[in-house]
Wavefront OBJ file of the C-alpha trace (Angstrom):
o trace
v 106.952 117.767 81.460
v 108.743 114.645 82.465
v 108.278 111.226 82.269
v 109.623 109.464 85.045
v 110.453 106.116 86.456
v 106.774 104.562 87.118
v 107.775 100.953 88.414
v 110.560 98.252 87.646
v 109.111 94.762 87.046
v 110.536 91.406 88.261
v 109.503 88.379 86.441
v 109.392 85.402 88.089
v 108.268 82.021 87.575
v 106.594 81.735 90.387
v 105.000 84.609 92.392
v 105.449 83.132 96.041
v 109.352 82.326 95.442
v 109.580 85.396 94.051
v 108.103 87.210 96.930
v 110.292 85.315 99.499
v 113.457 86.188 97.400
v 113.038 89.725 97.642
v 111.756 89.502 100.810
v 115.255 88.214 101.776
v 117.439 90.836 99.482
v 115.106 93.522 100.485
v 114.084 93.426 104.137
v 110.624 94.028 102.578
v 107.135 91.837 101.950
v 105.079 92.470 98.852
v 101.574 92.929 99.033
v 99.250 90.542 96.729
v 98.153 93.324 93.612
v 95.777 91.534 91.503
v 95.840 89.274 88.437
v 95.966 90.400 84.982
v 92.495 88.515 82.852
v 93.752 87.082 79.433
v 97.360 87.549 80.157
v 97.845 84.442 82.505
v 99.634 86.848 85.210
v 98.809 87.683 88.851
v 101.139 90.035 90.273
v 102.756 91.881 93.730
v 103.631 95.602 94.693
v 106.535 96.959 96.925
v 106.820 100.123 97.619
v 109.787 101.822 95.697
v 108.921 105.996 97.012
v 106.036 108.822 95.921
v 104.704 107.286 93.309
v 106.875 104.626 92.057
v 106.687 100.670 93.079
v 108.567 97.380 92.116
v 106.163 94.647 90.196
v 106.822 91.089 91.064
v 104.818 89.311 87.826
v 104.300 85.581 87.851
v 102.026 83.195 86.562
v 98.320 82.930 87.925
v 97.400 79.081 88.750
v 93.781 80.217 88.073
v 94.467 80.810 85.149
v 94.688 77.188 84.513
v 93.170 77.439 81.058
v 95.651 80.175 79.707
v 97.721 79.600 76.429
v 100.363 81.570 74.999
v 103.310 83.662 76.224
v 103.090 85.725 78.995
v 104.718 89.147 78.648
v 107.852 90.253 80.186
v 109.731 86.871 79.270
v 108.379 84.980 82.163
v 108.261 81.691 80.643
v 111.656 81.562 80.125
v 112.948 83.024 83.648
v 115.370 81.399 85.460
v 115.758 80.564 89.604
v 113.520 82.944 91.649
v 113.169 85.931 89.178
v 115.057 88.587 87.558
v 115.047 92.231 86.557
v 112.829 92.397 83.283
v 112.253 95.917 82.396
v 110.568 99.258 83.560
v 107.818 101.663 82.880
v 107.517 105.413 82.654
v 104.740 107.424 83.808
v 103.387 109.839 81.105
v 99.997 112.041 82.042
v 97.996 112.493 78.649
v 99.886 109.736 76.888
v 98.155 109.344 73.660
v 98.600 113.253 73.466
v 102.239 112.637 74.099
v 102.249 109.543 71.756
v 101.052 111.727 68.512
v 103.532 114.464 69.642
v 106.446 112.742 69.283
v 104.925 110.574 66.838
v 105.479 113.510 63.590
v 106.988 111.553 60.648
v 108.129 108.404 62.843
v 106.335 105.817 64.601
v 108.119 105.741 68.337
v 105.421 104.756 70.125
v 102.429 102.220 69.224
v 98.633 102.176 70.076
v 97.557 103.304 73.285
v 96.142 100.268 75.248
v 93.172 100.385 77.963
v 93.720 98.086 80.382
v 92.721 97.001 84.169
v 92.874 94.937 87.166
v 90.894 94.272 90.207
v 92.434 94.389 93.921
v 92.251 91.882 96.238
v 89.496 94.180 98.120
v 87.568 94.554 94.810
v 88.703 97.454 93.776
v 88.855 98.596 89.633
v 92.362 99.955 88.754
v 92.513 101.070 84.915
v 95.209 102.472 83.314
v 96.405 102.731 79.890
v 99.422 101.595 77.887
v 102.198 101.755 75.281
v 105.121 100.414 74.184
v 108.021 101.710 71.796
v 107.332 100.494 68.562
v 111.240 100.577 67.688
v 112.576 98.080 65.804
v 115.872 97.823 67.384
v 116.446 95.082 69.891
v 119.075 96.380 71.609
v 117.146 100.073 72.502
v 114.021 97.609 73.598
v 116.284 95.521 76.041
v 116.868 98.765 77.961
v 114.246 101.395 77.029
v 110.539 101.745 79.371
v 106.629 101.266 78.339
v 104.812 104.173 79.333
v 101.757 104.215 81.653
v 99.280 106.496 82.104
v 97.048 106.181 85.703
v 94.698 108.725 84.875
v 91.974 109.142 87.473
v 92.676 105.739 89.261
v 94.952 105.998 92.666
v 98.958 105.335 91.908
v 99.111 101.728 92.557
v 102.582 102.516 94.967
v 99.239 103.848 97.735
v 98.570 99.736 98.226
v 101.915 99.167 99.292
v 103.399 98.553 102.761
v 106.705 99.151 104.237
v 109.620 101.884 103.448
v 112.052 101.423 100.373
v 113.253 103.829 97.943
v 114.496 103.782 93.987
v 117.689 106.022 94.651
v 118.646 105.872 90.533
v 118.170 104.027 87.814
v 120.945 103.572 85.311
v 120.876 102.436 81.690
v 124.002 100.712 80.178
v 124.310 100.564 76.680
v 127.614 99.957 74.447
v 127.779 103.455 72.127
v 125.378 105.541 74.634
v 125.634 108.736 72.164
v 123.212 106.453 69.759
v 120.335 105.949 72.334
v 120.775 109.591 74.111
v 118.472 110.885 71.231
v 115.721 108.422 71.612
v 115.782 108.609 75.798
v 115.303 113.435 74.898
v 112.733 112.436 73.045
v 110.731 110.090 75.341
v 111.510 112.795 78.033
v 113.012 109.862 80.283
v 115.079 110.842 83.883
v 117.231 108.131 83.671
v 121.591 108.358 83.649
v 123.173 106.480 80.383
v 127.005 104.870 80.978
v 128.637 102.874 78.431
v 128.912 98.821 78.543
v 129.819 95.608 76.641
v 125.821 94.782 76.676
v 122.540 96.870 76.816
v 120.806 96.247 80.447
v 119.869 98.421 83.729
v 120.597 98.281 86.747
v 118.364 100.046 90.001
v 119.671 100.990 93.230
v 116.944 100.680 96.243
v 117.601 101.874 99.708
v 115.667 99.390 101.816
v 115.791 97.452 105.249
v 118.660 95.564 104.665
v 121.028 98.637 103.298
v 121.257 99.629 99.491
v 120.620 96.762 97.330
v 121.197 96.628 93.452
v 118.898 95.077 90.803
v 120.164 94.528 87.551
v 118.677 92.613 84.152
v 120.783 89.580 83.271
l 1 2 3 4 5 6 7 8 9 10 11 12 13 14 15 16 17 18 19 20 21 22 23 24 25 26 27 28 29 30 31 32 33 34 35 36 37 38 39 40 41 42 43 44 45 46 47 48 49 50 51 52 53 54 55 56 57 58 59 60 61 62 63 64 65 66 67 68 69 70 71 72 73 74 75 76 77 78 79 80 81 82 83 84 85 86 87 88 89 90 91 92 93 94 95 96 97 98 99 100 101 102 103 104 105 106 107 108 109 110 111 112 113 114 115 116 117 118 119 120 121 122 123 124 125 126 127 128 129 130 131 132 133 134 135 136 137 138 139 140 141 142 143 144 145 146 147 148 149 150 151 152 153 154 155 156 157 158 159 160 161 162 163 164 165 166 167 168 169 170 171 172 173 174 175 176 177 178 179 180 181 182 183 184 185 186 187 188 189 190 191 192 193 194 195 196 197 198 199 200 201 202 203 204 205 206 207 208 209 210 211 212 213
């Protein structure tokens, strides 16, 4: 078994600029998904293929009373948004977490968590990120997300786009190709001055790249 690419996630500072933007670059409208309780995030889905979706995050003005950071760096984007990171889908993840888990700690607690849809709906799924201590491999490397018995999120979505690849850059790729066998990731490694990704979606408006700062 695989893990592969789940969704990409675009943080933005604000959700309705950041909808517009990529409305513009992609020829495509995001759909309102839900907000996230406790995290001070609301977020939007477009569809990205089978199975696989592109997050705008933003902050939630109901929310009003939340204090802290919000995840994915969003209180420090920039402009309309920007490429933040990615998650890979992993069915029976804290089966897969104590498997690769022997001896090292790779991946940390599994983490229940849900959301309600604008119709109401209950989605629940359940997290976990690399507990790596090296910034570099966490600038480029995925969370992992496990559905379970709740409908793929990319089923809410409207229109026609595609993730046609999804390429990690890394300076010294031979250190990180161990890491990426081991999380079972399908994603290409090249070599560059910085760590980052970069996505390529076929969409409306042609193909259109993505990549983090």
């Amino acid at each position: 078994m695989s893990s592969p690419v789940d969704h990409l996630i675009f943080a933005t500072p604000d959700l309705q600029e950041g909808i517009d933007y990529l409305q513009d670059l992609l020829g495509l409208r995001a759909v309102i998904g839900g907000a996230h309780p406790g995290l001070g995030t609301r977020n939007a889905l477009l569809p990205l293929g089978q199975a696989c979706y592109l997050e705008v995050i933003g902050p939630d003005s109901e929310q009003s009373d939340f204090a802290g950071n919000r995840p994915f760096g969003i209180d420090d984007v920039q402009g309309c948004g920007q490429l933040a990171c990615w998650a890979a889908r992993r069915e029976g993840l804290a089966a897969f977490k104590d498997s690769i888990n022997a001896g090292v700690s790779i991946l940390g607690d599994v983490i229940p968590m849900s959301r309600q849809t604008p119709t109401g709906e209950l989605l629940e799924w359940q997290m976990s990120f690399l507990g790596i201590a090296d910034s570099n491999m966490l600038t480029v490397l995925p969370f992992f997300i496990d559905w379970d018995v709740t409908p793929h999120p990319s089923t809410q979505c409207r229109g026609q786009a595609l993730l046609k690849s999804l390429e990690i850059e890394y300076p010294q790729p031979q250190s990180i190709l161990p890491l990426i066998d081991a999380l079972e990731l399908e994603v290409a490694v090249t070599s560059s001055d910085k760590p980052g990704f970069s996505a390529l979606i076929g969409c409306p408006n042609g193909d259109v790249e993505l990549r983090t700062p």
